[in-house]
N, C-alpha and C positions, 0 to 999 in steps of 0.2 A: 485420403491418406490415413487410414486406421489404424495403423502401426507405424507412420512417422519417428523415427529419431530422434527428440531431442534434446537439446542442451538448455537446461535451466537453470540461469546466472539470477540469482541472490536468493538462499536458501536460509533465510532467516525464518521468525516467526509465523510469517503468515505465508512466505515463499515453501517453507518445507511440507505443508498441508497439503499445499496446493500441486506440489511434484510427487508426492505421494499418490493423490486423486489418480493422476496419471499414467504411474505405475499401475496402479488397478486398473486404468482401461485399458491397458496391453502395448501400452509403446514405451519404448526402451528410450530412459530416462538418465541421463548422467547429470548430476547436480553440478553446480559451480559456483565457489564461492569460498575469499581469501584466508577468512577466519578458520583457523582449524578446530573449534568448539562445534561450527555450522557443521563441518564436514563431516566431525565424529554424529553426532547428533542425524545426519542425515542417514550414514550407514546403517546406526542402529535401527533405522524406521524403513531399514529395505532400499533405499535410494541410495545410490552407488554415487560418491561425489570424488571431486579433484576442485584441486587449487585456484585454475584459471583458464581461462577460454581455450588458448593454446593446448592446456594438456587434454583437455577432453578431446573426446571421438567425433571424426567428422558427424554430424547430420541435419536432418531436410528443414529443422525448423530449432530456432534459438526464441526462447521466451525469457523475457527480461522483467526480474522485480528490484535492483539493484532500489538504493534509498535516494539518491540523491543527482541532479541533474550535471553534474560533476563529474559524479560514479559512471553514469549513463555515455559521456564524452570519452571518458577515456575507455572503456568497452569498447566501443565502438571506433577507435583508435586502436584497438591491438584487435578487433576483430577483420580491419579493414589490412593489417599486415599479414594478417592469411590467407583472406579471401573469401568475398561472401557471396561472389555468383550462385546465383540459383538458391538462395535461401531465403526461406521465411521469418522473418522477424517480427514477435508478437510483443510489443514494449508497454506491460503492463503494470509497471512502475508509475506513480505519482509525481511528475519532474516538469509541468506545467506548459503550457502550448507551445510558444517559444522554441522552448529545449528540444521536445519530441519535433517538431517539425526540421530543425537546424541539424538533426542527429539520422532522421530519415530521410533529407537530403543526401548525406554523405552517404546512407547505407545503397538507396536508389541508384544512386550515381554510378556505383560501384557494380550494380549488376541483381539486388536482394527487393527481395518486396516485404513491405513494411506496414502495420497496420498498427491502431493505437489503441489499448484496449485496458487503461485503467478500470481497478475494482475497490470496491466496496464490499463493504458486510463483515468485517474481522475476522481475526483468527475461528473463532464456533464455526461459523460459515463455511470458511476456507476447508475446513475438516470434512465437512457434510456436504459440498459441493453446491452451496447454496450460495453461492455469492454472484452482486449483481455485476456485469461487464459493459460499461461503455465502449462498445466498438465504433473505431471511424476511419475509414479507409475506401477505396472501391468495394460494393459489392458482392465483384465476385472474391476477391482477395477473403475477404471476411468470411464468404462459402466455404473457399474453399479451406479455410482456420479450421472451422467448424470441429472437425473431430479434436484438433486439440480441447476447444474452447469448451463446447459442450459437458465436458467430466466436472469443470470448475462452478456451473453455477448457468445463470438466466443470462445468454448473449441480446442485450437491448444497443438495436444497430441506432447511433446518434446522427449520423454526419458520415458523409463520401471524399472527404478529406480529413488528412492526419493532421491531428488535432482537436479535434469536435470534442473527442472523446476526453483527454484533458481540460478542457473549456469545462466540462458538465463536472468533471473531476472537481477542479476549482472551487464549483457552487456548492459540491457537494460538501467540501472541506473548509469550508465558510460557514457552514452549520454544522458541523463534527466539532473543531473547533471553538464556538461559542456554547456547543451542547454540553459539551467536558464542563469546560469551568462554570457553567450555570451550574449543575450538579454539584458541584464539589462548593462552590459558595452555599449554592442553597443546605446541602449537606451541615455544612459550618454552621451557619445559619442557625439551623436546630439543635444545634449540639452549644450555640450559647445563649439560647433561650432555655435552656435546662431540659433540653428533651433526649428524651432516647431515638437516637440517629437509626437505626433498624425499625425502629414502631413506625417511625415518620416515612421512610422511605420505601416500606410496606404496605401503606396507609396511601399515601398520595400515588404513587409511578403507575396504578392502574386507573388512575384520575385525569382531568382534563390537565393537569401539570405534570402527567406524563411525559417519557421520551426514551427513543431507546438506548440513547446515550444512561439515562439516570439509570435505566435497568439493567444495564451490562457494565460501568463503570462505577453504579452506585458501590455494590458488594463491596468491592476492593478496595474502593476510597477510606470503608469502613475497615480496612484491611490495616497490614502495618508496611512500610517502605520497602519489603523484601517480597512485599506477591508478586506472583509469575507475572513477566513480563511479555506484554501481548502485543500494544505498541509502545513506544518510548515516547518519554516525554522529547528528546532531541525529536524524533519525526516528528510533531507538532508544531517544533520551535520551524523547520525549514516546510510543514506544505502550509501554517500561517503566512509565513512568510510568503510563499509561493501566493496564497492569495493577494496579498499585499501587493504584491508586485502586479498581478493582471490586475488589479482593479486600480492602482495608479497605469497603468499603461491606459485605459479607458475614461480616467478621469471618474471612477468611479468612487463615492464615498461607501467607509466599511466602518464605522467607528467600532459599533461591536463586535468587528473582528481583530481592531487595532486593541479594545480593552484585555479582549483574552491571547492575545499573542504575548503582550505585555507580562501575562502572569504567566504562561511556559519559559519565556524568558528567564523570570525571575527564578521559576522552578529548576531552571538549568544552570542558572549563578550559581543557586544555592547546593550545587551538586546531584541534581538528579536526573542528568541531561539523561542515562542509563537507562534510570527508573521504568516503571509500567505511567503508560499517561496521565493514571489515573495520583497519579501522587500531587497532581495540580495542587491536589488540598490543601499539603503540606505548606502552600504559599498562604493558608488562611488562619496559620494556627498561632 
């Protein structure tokens, strides 16, 4: 399918990148997504968008980044009152095993084939087509993705069922999360030992105290509340959580996932549910 059609629902930060990608490999692309800042924002970047599933144009394959496994529900509740025979559904959203399984029940059920292909690598990534894909699904399903998949980044196949792919998501957001707020303390950290927070963070990030979290979230920490927003501190607060939740479903202890969810929490009381992630800081000052 090299010129596949299709409809890509949640054209936010790291969704608009990545619908872009796509347009440059030649399939005709309708965005979708509620907010009307996404949809202007998407025009301007060439990507033709509308409001909601309904209003877009039939085609062969729906790619999903919506935020939240809620989001995910009700999509797929007003995509099932149209009709999703014969479609490929590629749910590359962060909405945790559970959810993608219970949501691609219903899509299967209905007649659509479904595959689970959360990513990684941020917004930079998502620009440059460099981002990694947990894929899980059959196979050939996953083949035959391919042309979509391929524009976005490195397709690393997990698992032959839906799910796999969110599972490795989890793990992966289990260290995303504690890598943020390690940064942003340690950041702190030097800034009240009297140091200059650039020297320090210059100085060490290409050291065994490295990470890529300090490297790509360092900068902005050093920033002020209003730097571009890449991810939200609210997504932290729900795929923390998201961990929380599969690692109590396993009986699995997380304490230092339970310490840094605690402080996106507090980042979000304190009014920065919005924010770039990276304002964690702001909970140390």
């Amino acid at each position: 399918m090299p010129e596949s059609a299709v409809n890509f629902v949640g054209i936010g930060a790291i969704g608009l990148p990545m619908a872009a990608r796509l347009v440059g490999a030649g399939h005709p692309i309708t965005g979708v997504d509620p907010h009307p800042a996404a949809i202007e924002r998407a025009r301007a970047a060439g990507v033709p968008a509308v409001g909601s599933l309904t209003e877009a144009p039939p085609a062969d394959v729906v790619v999903v980044m919506v935020a939240t496994p809620t989001q995910l529900a009700a999509l797929v509740t007003e995509a099932l009152g149209a009709g999703v025979a014969g479609q490929r559904w590629i749910v590359m959203s962060t909405v945790g095993p559970e959810s993608v399984r219970e949501q691609a029940a219903r899509l299967s059920g209905a007649g659509a084939v479904v595959i689970d292909v959360p990513v990684t690598g941020g917004v930079a990534r998502a620009r440059t087509g460099e981002l990694t894909l947990f894929a899980s699904g059959p196979a050939a399903d996953i083949a035959a993705a391919r042309p979509v998949l391929d524009p976005l980044g490195t397709v690393r196949e997990v698992g032959g069922e839906v799910g796999a792919g969110q599972a490795i998501k989890v793990v992966n957001q289990h260290l995303c999360s504690i890598h943020i707020v390690a940064a942003a303390e340690a950041l702190a950290l030097a800034a009240a030992l009297g140091l200059d927070q650039r020297q320090v963070l210059a100085l060490v990030e290409q050291g065994a105290a490295g990470s890529w979290m300090l490297s790509d979230r360092g900068p902005r920490m050093l920033q002020d509340t209003d730097v571009e927003v890449a991810s939200s501190i609210g997504i932290f607060v729900k795929d923390s959580g998201l961990v929380a939740d599969a690692a109590q479903a396993v009986a699995a202890r997380t304490p230092l996932l339970d310490v840094a969810r605690a402080r996106y929490v507090q980042a979000a009381e304190a009014g920065l549910a919005a924010r770039d992630d990276s304002r964690v800081i702001e909970t140390y000052i």
